[in-house]
C-alpha positions as CSV (number, residue, x, y, z in Angstrom):
1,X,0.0,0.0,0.0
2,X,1.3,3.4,-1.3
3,X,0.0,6.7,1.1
4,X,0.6,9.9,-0.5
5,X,-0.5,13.4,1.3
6,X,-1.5,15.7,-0.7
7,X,-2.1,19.6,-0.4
8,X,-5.6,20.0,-2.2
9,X,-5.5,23.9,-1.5
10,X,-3.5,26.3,0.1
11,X,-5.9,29.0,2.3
12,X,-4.3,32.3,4.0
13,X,-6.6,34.0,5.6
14,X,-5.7,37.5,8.1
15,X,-5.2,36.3,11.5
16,X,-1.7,34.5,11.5
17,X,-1.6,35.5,15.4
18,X,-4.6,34.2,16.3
19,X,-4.3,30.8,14.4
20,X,-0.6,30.2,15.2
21,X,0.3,32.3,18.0
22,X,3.4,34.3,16.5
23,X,2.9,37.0,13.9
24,X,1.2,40.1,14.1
25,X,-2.9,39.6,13.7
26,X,-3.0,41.2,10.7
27,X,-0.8,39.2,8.9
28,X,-2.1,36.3,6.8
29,X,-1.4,32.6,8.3
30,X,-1.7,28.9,6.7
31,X,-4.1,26.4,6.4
32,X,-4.4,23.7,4.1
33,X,-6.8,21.1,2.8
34,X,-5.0,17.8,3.2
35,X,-6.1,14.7,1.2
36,X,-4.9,11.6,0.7
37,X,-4.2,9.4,-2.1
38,X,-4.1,5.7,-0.9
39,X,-2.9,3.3,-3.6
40,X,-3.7,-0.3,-2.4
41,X,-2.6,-2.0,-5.6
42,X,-6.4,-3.2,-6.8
43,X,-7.4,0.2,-5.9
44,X,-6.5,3.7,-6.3
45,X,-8.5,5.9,-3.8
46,X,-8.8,9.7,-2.6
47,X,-9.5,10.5,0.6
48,X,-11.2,14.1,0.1
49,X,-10.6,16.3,-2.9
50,X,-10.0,19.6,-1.9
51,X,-10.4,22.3,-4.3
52,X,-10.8,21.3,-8.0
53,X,-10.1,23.0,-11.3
54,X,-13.7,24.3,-11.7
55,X,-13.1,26.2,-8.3
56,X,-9.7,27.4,-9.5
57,X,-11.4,28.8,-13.3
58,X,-14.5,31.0,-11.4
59,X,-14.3,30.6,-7.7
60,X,-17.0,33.3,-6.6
61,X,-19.4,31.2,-8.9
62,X,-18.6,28.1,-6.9
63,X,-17.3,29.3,-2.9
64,X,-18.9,32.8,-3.5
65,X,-17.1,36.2,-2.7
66,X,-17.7,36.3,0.9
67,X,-15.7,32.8,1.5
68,X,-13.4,34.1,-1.0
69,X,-12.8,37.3,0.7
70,X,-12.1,35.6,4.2
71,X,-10.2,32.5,3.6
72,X,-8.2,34.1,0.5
73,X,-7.3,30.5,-0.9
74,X,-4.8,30.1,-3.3
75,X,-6.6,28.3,-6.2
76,X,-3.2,27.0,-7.6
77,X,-4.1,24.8,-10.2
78,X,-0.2,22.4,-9.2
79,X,-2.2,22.0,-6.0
80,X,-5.8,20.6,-7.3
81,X,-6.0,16.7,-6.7
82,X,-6.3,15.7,-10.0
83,X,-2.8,17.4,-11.3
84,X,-1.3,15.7,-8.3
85,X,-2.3,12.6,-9.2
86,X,-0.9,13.3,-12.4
87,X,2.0,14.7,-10.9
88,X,2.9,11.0,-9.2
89,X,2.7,9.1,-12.4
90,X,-1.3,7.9,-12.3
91,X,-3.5,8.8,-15.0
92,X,-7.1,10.4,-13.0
93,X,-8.9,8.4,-15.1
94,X,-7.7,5.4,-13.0
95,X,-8.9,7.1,-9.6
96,X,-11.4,4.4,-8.4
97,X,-13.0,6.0,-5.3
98,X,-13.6,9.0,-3.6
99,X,-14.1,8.9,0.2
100,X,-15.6,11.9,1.7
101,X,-15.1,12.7,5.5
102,X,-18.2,15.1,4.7
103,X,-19.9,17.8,2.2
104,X,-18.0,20.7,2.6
105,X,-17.1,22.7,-0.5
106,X,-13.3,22.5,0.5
107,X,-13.7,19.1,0.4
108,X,-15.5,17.7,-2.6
109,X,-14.6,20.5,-5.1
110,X,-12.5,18.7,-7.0
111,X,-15.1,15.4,-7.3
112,X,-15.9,16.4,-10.9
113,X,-12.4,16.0,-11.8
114,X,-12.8,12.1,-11.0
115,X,-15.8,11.6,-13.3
116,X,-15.6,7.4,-13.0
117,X,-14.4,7.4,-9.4
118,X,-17.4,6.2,-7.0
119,X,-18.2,8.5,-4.0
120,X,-18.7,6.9,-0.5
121,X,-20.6,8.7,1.8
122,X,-22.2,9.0,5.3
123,X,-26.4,8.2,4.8
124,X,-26.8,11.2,7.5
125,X,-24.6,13.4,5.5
126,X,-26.8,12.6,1.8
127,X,-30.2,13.1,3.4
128,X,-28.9,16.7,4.7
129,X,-27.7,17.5,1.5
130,X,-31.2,15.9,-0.2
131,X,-33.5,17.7,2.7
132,X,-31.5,21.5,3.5
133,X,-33.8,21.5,6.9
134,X,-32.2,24.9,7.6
135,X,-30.6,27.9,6.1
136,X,-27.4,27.3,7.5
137,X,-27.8,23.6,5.0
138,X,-28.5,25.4,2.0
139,X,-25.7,27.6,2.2
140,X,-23.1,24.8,3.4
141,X,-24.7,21.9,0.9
142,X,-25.1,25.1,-2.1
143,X,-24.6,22.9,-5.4
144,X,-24.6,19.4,-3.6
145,X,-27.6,18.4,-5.1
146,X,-26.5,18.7,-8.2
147,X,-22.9,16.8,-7.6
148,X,-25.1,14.1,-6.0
149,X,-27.6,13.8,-9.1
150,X,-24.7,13.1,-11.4
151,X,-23.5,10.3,-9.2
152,X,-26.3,8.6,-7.6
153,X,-26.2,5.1,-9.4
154,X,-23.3,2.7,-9.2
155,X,-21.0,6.0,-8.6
156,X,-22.4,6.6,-5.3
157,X,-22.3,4.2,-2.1
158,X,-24.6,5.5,1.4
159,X,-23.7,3.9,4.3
160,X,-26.1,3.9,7.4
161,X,-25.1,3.0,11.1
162,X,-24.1,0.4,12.7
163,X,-21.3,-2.1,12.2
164,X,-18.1,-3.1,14.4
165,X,-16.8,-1.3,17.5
166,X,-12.7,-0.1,16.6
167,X,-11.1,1.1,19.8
168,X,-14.0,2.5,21.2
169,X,-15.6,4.0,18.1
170,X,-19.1,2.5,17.1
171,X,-20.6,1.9,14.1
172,X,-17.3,1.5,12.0
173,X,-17.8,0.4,8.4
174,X,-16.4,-1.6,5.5
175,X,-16.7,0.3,2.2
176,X,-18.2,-1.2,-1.1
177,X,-15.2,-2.8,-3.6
178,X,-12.2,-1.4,-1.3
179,X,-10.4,-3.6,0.7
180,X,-11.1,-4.4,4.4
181,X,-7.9,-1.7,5.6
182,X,-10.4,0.7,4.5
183,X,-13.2,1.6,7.2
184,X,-14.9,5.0,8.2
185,X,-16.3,6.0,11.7
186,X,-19.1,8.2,12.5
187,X,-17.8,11.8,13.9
188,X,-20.6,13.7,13.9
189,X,-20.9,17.2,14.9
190,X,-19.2,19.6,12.5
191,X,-22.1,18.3,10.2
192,X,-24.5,15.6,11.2
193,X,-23.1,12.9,8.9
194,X,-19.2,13.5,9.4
195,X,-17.0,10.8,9.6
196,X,-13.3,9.8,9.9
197,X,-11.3,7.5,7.4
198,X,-9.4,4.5,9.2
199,X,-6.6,3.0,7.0
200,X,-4.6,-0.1,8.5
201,X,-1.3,0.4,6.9
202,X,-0.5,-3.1,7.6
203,X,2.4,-1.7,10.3
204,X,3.3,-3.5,13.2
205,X,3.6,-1.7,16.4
206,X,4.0,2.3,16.2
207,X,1.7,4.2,13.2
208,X,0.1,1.0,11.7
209,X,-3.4,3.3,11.9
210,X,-3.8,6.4,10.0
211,X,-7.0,8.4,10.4
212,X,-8.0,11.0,9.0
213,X,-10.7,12.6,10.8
214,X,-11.3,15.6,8.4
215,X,-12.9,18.5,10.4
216,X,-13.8,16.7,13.7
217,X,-11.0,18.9,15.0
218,X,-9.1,21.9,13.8
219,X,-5.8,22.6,16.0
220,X,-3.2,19.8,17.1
221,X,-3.3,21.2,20.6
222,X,-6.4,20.0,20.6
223,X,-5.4,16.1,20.9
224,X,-2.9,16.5,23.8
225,X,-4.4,15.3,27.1
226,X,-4.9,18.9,28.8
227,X,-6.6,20.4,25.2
228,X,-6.3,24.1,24.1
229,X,-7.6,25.4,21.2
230,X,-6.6,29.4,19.9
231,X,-9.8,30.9,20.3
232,X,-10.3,31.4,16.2
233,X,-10.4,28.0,16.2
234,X,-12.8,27.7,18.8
235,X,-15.1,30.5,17.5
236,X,-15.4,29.4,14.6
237,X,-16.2,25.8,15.0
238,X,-19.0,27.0,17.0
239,X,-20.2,29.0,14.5
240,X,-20.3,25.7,12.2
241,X,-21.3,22.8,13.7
242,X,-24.0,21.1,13.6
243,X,-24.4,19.2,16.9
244,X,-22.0,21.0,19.6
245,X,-22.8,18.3,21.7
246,X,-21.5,15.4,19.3
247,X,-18.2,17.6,18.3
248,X,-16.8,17.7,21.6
249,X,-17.9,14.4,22.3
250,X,-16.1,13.0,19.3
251,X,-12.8,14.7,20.0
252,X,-12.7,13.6,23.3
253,X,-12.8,10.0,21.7
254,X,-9.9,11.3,18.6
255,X,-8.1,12.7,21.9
256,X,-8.0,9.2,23.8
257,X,-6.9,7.6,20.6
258,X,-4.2,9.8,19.6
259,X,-2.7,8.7,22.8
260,X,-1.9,5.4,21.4
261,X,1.0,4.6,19.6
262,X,0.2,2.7,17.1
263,X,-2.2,5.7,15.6
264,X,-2.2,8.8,14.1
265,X,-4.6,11.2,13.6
266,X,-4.4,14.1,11.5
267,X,-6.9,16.5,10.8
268,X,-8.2,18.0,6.9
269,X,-6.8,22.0,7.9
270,X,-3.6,21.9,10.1
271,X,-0.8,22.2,7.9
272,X,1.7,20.7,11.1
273,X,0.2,17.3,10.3
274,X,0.9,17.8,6.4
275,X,4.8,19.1,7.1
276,X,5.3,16.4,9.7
277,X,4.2,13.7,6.7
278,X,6.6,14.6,4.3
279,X,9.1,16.0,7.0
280,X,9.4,11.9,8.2
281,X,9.0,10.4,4.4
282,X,5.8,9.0,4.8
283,X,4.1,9.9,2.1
284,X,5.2,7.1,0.0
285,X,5.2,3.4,1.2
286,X,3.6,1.6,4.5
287,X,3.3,-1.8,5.1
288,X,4.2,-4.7,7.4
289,X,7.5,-4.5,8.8
């Protein structure tokens, strides 16, 4: 199995003091949207997409100005998925799957670059998307309808709860055609249907999970056993969730399993877990040892 981070989209938005404590607030700081690309040899797989190429040609038609204005991303078209993938010697055409750790535009803008990859997602996360109970769901699902219609079909896998308890976490599940490494949890709160990615690397003893638990979490401090959180952060998670109750809930589970050794978490927005990746070489090859 091949593991490959990737950098879907560069964001600096003003605030570097507030997000990284050092800098002045006015000054612009760094976050990412990190992805994966998991090649398990029958299957080639993305773990979130990040920002695509039709964000990066009119990206107030498809974020709109306000989110424009206030996370200033980079729309680098070297950073969309899909040149990536080129970029490592796979043709895009050959990208199977498409997991999604939810619905957010930062990650899933780049699913129409993967026309013939499937799309697995939460059942909680689709009927939000298909229902937009409230205004805050139409303006985070904006366009999901539409990327849903031209998947539903045998490009598009729903999976409800239930399944096998994995360290604690309930409810994990086996995806359709990918191997049994790959499994997703429930981690509901930033949206209802939210859930992490669990790859068994096939290590022994220290890493052999990775998971990537999208936006259940936003700051590394976060997952050390006294948390803290820069109050940016913490505002505006608040400001976004959808069950407050379920959020803090689930990262005090991610927080009791980053503990372990043999796990890592990492999270979609925190470019520290991103550096330390390619910092240690492990973005190419895992398995048993």
């Amino acid at each position: 199995m091949r593991i490959h981070h990737l950098n879907c989209g560069t964001m600096a938005p003003v605030g570097k003091r507030l997000m990284e404590g050092a800098g002045a607030p006015w000054q612009r700081g760094r976050l990412i949207c990190h992805c994966l690309l998991v090649d398990t040899g029958t299957r080639l797989l993305l773990v979130d997409t990040g920002f695509g190429l039709r964000d990066i040609a009119d990206p107030v038609a498809r974020i709109g100005r306000p989110l424009k204005l206030l996370l200033n991303p980079r729309f680098a078209e070297s950073e969309a998925a899909v040149r990536q993938v080129q970029a490592l010697g796979y043709d895009p055409a050959d990208v199977t799957d498409i997991v999604l750790t939810h619905h957010d535009h930062d990650h899933v803008g780049g699913v129409d670059d993967f026309p013939n990859a499937r799309l697995h997602v939460h059942a909680i996360e689709a009927e939000s998307i298909r229902a937009q109970l409230t205004l805050h769901d139409k303006v985070r699902y904006s366009g999901q309808p539409e990327l849903m219609g031209r998947r539903e079909g045998d490009r598009w896998s729903e999976y409800s709860i239930g399944g096998d308890q994995w360290f604690g976490f309930r409810a994990v599940r086996q995806l359709h055609g990918l191997p049994e490494e790959i499994a997703i949890i429930p981690l509901p709160g930033h949206s209802r249907g939210h859930v992490g990615v669990v790859i068994d690397t096939g290590g022994i003893g220290r890493r052999r999970w990775l998971v990537h638990a999208g936006d259940a979490f936003m700051h590394p401090d976060e997952m050390l056993t006294d948390p803290r959180c820069p109050l940016v952060f913490k505002v505006f998670q608040s400001l976004v969730q959808a069950d407050a109750t379920s959020r803090l809930y689930n990262a005090q589970q991610l927080r009791e399993l980053a503990t372990r050794d043999d796990v890592e978490v990492i999270n979609s927005h925190n470019p520290y877990y991103w550096d330390r990746a390619h910092a240690t070489a492990r973005s190419v090859e895992v398995g048993a040892q």
